[in-house]
ZAMAR-714780 format. One record per residue: residue number from 1; chain; x, y, z of N, C-alpha, C in turn. Coordinates in pm, whole numbers, padded with zeros to 5 digits, always signed. Layout:
BEGIN
<resi->NUM	chain->A	nu->X	nv->Y	nw->Z	cau->X	cav->Y	caw->Z	cu->X	cv->Y	cw->Z>
...
# end
This chain:
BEGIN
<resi->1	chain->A	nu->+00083	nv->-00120	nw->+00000	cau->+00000	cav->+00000	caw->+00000	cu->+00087	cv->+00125	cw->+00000>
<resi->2	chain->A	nu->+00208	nv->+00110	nw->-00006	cau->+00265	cav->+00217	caw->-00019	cu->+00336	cv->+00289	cw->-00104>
<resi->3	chain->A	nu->+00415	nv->+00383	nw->-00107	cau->+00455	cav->+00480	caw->-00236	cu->+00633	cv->+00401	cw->-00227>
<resi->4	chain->A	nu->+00714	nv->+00418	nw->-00357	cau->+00829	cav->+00384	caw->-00360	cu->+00948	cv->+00373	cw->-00287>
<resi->5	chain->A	nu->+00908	nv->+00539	nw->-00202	cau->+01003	cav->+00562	caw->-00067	cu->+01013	cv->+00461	cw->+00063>
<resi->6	chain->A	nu->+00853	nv->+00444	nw->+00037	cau->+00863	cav->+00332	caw->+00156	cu->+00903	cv->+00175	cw->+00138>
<resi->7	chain->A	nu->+00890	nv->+00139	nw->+00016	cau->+00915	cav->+00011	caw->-00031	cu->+01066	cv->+00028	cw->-00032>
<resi->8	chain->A	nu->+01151	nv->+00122	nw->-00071	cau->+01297	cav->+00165	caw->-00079	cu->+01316	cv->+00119	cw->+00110>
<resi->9	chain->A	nu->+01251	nv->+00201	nw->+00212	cau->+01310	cav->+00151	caw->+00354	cu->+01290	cv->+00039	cw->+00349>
<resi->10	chain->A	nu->+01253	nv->-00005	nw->+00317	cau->+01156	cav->-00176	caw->+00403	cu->+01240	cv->-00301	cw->+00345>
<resi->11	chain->A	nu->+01253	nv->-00264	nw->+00214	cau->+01400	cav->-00329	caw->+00107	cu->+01466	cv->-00323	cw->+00221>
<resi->12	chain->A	nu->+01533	nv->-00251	nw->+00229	cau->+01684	cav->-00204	caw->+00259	cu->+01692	cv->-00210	cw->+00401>
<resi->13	chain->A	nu->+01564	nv->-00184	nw->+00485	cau->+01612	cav->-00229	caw->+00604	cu->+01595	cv->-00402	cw->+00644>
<resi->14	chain->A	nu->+01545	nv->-00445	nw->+00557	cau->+01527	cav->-00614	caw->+00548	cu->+01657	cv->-00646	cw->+00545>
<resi->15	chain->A	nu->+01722	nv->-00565	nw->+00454	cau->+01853	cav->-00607	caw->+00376	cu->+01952	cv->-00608	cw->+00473>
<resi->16	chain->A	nu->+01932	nv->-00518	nw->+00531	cau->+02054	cav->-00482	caw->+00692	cu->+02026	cv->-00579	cw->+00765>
<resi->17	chain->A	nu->+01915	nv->-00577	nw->+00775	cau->+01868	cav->-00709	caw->+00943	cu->+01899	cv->-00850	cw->+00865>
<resi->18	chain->A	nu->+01859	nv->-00856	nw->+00770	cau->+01925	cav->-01037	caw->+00728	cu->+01965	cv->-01061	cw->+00585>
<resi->19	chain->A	nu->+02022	nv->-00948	nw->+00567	cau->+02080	cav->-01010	caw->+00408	cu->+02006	cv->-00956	cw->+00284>
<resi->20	chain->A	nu->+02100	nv->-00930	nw->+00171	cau->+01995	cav->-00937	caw->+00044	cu->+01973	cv->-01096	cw->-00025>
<resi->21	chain->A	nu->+02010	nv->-01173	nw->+00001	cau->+01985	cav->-01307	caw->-00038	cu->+01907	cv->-01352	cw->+00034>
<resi->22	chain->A	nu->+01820	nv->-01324	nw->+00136	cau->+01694	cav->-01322	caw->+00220	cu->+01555	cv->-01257	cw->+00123>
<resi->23	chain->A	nu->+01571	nv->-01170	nw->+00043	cau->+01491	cav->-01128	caw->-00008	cu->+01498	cv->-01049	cw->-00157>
<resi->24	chain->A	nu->+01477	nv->-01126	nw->-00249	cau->+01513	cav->-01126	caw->-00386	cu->+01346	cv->-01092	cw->-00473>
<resi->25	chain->A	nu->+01240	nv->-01063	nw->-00431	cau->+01129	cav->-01043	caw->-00480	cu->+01033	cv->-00988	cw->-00400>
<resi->26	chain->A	nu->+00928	nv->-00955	nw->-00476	cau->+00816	cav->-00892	caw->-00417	cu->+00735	cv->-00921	cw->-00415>
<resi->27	chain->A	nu->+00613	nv->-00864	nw->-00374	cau->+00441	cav->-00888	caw->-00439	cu->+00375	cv->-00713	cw->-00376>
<resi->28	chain->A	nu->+00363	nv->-00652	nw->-00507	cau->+00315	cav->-00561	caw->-00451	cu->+00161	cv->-00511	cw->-00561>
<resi->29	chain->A	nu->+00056	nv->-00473	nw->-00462	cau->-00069	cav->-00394	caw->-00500	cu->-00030	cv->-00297	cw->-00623>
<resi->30	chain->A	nu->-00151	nv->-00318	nw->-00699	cau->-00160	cav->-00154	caw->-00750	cu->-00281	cv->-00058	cw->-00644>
<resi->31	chain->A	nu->-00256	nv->-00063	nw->-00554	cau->-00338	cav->+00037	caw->-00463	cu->-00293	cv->+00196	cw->-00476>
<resi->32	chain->A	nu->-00401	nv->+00285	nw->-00505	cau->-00378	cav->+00385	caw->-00542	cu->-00263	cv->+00430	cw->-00631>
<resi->33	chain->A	nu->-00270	nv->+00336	nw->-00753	cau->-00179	cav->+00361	caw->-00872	cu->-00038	cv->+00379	cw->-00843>
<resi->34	chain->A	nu->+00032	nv->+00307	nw->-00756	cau->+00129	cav->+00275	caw->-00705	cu->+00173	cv->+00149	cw->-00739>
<resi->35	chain->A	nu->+00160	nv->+00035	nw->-00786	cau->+00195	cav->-00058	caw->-00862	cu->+00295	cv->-00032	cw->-00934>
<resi->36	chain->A	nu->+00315	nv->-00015	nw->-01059	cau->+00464	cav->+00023	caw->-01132	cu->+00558	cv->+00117	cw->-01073>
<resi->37	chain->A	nu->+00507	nv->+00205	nw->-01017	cau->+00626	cav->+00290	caw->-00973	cu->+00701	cv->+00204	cw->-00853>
<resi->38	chain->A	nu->+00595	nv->+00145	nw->-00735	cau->+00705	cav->+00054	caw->-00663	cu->+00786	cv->-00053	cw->-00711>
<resi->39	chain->A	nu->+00694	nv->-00131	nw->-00859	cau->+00820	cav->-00221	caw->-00882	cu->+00917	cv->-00152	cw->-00967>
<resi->40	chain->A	nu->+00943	nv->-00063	nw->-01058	cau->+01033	cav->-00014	caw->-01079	cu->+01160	cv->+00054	cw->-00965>
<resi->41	chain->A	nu->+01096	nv->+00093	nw->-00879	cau->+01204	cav->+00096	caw->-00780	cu->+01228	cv->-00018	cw->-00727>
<resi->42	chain->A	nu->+01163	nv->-00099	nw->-00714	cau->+01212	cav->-00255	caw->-00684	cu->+01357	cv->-00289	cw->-00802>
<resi->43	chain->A	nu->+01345	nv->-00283	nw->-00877	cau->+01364	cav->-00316	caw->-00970	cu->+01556	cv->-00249	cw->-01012>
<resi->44	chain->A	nu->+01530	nv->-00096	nw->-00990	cau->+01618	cav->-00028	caw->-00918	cu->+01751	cv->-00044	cw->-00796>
<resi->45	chain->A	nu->+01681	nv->-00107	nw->-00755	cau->+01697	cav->-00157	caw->-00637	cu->+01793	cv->-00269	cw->-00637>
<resi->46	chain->A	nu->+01748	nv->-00403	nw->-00763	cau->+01804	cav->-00507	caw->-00740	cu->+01757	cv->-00625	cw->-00753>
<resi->47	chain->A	nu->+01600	nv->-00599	nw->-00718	cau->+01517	cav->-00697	caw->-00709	cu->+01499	cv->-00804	cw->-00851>
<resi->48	chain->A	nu->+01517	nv->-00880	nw->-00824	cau->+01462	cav->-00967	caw->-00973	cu->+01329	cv->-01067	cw->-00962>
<resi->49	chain->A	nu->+01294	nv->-01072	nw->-00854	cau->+01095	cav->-01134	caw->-00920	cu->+01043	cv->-01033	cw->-00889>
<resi->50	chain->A	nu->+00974	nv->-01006	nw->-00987	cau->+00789	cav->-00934	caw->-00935	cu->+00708	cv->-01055	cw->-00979>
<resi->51	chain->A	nu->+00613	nv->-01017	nw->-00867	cau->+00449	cav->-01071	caw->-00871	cu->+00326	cv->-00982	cw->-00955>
<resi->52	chain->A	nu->+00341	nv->-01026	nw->-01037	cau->+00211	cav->-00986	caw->-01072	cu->+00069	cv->-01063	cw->-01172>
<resi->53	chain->A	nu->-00003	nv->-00954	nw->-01211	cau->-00159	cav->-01140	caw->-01268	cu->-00171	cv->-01068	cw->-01403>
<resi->54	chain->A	nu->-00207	nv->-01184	nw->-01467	cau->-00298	cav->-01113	caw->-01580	cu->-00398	cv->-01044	cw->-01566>
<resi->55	chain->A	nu->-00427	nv->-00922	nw->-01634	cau->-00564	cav->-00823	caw->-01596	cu->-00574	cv->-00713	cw->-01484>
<resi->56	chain->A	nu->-00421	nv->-00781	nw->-01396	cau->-00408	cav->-00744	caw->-01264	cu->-00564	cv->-00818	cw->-01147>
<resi->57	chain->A	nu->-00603	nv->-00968	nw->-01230	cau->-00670	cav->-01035	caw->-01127	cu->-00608	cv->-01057	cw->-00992>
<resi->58	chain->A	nu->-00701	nv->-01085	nw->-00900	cau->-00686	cav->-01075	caw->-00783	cu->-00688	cv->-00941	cw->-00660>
<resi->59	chain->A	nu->-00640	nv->-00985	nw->-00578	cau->-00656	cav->-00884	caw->-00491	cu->-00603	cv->-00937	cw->-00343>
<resi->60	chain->A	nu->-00666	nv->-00894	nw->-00241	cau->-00601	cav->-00906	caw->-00079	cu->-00663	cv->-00867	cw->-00013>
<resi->61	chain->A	nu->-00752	nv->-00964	nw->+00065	cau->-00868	cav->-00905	caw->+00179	cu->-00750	cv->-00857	cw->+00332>
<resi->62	chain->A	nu->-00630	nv->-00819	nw->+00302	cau->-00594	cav->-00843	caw->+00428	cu->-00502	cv->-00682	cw->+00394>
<resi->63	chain->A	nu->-00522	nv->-00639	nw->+00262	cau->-00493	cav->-00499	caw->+00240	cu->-00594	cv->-00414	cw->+00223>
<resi->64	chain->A	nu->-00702	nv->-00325	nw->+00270	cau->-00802	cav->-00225	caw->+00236	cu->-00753	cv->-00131	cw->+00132>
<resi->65	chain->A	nu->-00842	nv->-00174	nw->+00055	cau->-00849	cav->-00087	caw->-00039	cu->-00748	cv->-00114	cw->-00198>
<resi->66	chain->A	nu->-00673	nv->-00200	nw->-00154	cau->-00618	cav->-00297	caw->-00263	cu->-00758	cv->-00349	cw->-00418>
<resi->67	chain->A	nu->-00653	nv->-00261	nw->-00522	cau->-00721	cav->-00244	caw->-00649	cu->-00712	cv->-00397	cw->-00714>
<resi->68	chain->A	nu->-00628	nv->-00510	nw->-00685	cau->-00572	cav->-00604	caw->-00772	cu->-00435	cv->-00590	cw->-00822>
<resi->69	chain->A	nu->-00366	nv->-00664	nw->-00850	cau->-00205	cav->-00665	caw->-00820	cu->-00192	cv->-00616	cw->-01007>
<resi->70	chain->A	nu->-00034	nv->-00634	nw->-00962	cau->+00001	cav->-00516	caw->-01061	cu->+00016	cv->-00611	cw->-01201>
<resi->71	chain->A	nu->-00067	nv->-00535	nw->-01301	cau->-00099	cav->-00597	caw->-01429	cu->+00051	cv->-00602	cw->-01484>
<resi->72	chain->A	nu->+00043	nv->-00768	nw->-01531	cau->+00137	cav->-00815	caw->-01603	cu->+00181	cv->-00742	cw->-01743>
<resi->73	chain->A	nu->+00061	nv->-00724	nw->-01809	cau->+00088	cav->-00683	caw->-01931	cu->+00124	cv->-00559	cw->-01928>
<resi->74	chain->A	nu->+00124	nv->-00462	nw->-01800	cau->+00148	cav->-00330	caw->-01827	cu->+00310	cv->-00358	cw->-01717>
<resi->75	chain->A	nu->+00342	nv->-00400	nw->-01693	cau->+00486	cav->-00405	caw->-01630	cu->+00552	cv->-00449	cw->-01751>
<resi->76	chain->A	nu->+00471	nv->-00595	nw->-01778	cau->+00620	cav->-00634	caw->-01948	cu->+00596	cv->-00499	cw->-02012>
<resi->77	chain->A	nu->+00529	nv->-00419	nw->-02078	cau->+00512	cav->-00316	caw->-02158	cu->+00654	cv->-00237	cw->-02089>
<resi->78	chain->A	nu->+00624	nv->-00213	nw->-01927	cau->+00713	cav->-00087	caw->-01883	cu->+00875	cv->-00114	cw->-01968>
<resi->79	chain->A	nu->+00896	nv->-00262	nw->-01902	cau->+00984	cav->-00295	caw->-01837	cu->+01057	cv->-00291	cw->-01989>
<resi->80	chain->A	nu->+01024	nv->-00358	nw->-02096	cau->+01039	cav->-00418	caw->-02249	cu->+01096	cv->-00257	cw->-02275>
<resi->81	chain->A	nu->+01004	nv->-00140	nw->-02256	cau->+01016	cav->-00046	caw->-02306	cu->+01139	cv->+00044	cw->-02255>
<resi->82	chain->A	nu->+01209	nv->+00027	nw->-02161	cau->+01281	cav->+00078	caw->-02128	cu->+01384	cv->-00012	cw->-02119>
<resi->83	chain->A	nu->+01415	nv->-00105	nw->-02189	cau->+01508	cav->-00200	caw->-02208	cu->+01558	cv->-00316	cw->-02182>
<resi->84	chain->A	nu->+01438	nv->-00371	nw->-02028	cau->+01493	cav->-00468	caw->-01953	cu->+01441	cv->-00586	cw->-02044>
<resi->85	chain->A	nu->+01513	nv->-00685	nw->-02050	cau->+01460	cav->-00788	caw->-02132	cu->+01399	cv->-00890	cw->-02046>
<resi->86	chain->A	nu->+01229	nv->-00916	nw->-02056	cau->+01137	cav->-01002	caw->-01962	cu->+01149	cv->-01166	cw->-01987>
<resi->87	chain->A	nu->+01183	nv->-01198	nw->-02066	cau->+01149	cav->-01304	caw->-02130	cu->+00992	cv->-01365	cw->-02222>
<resi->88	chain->A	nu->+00948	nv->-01282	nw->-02206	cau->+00776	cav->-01301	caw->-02204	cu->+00767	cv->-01218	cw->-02353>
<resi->89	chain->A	nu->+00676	nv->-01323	nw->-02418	cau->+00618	cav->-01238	caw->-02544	cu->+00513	cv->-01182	cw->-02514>
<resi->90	chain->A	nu->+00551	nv->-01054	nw->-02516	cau->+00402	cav->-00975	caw->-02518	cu->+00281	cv->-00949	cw->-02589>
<resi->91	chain->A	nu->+00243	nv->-01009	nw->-02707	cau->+00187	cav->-01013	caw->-02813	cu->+00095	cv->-01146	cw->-02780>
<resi->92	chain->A	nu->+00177	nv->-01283	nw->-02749	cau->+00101	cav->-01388	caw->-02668	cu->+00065	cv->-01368	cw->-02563>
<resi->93	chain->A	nu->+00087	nv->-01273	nw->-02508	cau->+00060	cav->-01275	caw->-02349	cu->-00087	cv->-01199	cw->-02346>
<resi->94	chain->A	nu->-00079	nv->-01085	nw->-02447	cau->-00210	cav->-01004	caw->-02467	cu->-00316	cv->-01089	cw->-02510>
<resi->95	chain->A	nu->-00293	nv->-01179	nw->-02619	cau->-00369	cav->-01279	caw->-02666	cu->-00440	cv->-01371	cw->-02577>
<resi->96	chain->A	nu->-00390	nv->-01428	nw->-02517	cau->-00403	cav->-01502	caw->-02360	cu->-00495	cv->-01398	cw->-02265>
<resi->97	chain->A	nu->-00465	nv->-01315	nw->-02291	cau->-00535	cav->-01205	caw->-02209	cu->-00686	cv->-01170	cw->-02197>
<resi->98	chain->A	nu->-00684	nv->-01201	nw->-02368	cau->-00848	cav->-01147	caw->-02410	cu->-00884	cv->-01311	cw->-02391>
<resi->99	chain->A	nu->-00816	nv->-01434	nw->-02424	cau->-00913	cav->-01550	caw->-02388	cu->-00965	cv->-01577	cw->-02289>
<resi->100	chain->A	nu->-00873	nv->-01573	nw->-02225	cau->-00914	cav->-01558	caw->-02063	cu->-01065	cv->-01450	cw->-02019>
<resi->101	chain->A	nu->-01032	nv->-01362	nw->-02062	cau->-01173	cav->-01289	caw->-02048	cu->-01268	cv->-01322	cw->-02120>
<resi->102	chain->A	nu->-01271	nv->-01367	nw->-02230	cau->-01382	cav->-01452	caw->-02244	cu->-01439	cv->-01550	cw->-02171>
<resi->103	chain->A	nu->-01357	nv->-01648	nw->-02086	cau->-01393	cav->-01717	caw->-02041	cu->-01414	cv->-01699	cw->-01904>
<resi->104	chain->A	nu->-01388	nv->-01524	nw->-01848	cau->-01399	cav->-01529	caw->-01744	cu->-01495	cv->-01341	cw->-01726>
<resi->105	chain->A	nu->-01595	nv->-01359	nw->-01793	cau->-01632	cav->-01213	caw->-01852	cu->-01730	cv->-01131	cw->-01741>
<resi->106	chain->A	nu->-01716	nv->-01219	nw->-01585	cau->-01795	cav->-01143	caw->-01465	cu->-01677	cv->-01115	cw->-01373>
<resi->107	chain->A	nu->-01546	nv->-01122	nw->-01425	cau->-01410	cav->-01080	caw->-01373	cu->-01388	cv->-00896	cw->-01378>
<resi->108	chain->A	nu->-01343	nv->-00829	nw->-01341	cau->-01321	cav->-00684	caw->-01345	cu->-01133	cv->-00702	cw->-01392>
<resi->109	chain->A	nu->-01127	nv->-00610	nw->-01520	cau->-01019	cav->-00621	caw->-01595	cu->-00946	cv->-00537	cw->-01537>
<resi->110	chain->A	nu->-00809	nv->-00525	nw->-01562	cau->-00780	cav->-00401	caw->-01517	cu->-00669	cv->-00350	cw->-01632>
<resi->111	chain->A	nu->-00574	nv->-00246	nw->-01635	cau->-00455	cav->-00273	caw->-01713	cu->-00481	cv->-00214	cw->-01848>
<resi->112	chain->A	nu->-00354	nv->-00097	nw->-01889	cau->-00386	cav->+00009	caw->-01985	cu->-00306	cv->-00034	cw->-02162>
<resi->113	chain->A	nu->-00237	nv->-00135	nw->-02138	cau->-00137	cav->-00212	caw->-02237	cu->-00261	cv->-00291	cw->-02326>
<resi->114	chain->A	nu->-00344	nv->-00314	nw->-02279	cau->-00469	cav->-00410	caw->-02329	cu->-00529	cv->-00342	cw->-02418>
<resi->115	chain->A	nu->-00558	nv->-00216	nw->-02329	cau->-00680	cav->-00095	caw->-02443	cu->-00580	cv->-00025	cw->-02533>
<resi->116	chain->A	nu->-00477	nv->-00013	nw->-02502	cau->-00448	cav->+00084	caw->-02574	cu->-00309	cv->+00064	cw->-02703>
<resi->117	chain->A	nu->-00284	nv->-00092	nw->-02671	cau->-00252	cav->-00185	caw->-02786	cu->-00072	cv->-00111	cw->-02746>
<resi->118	chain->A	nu->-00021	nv->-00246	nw->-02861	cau->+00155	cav->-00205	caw->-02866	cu->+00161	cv->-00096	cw->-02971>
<resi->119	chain->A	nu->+00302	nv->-00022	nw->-02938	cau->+00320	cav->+00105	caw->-03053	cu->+00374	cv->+00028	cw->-03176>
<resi->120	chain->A	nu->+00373	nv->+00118	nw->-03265	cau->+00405	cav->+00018	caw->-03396	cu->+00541	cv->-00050	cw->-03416>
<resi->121	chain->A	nu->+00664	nv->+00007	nw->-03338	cau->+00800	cav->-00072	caw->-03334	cu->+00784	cv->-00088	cw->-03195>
<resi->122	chain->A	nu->+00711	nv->-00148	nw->-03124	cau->+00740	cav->-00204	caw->-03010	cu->+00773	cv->-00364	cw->-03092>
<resi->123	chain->A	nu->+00920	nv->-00360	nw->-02974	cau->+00966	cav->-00493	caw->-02996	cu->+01105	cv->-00462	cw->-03140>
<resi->124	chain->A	nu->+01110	nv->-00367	nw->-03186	cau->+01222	cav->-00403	caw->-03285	cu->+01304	cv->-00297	cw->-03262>
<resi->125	chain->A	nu->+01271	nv->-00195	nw->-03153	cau->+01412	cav->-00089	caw->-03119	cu->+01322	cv->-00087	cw->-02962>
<resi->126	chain->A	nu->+01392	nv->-00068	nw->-02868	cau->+01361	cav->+00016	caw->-02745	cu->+01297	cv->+00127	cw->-02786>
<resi->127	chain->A	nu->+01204	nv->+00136	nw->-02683	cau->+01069	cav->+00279	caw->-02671	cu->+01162	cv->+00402	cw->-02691>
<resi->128	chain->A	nu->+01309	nv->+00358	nw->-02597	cau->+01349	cav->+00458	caw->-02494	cu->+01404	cv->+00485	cw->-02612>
<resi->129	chain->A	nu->+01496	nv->+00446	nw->-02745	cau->+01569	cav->+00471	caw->-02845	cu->+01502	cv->+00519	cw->-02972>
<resi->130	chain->A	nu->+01348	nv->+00515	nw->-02945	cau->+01289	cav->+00541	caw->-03129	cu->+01278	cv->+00694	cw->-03140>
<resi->131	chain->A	nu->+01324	nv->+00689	nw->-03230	cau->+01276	cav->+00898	caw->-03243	cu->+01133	cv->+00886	cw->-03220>
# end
């Protein structure tokens, strides 16, 4: 539930009290549109798993106010786009995306990579490199 700064202490003071090989991943909310920006500082950081769902299904009765975790397809988007290489095809993954909602169409979607589709050289130069 919180903003980057605080995910930055909580890292790092984990890291002091027992190690960074104690804690190599996350699972964090998109609660109040805080999702990508904490895993990018995760990410920053060091971290190499994130958690996240397709659609950003799910959620956490044990966080208030928790929107559903942080959409897959819009982290590979971030992450692809600024250079990190995911392993994940994003093109199948979107595909997978809409079947699934068909088959699951009283689900609440979430996630802006879906509506608003890949740019036209996504995938053959970095976002960060195209004029």
């Amino acid at each position: 539930m919180g903003n980057p700064a605080h995910l930055e202490r909580l890292v790092t003071g984990i890291w002091q009290r027992c190690g960074e090989a104690r804690l190599t991943g996350v699972h964090l909310h998109n609660t109040r549109g805080q999702g990508l920006a904490n895993a990018l500082r995760a990410i920053e950081l060091g971290i190499t798993t994130l958690d996240s769902s397709l659609g950003g299904l799910g959620g956490c009765p044990f966080a208030p106010g928790a929107s559903g975790n942080i959409v897959t397809e819009d982290l590979v988007f971030m992450l692809e786009s600024m250079g990190h290489e995911t392993g994940i095809d994003l093109e199948a993954l979107l595909a997978v995306r809409h079947q699934v909602a068909t088959l699951l169409p009283e689900e609440e979607w979430f996630g802006f990579t879906a509506s608003a589709g890949l740019p036209e050289h996504f995938g053959k130069t970095a976002l960060a490199e195209a004029p």
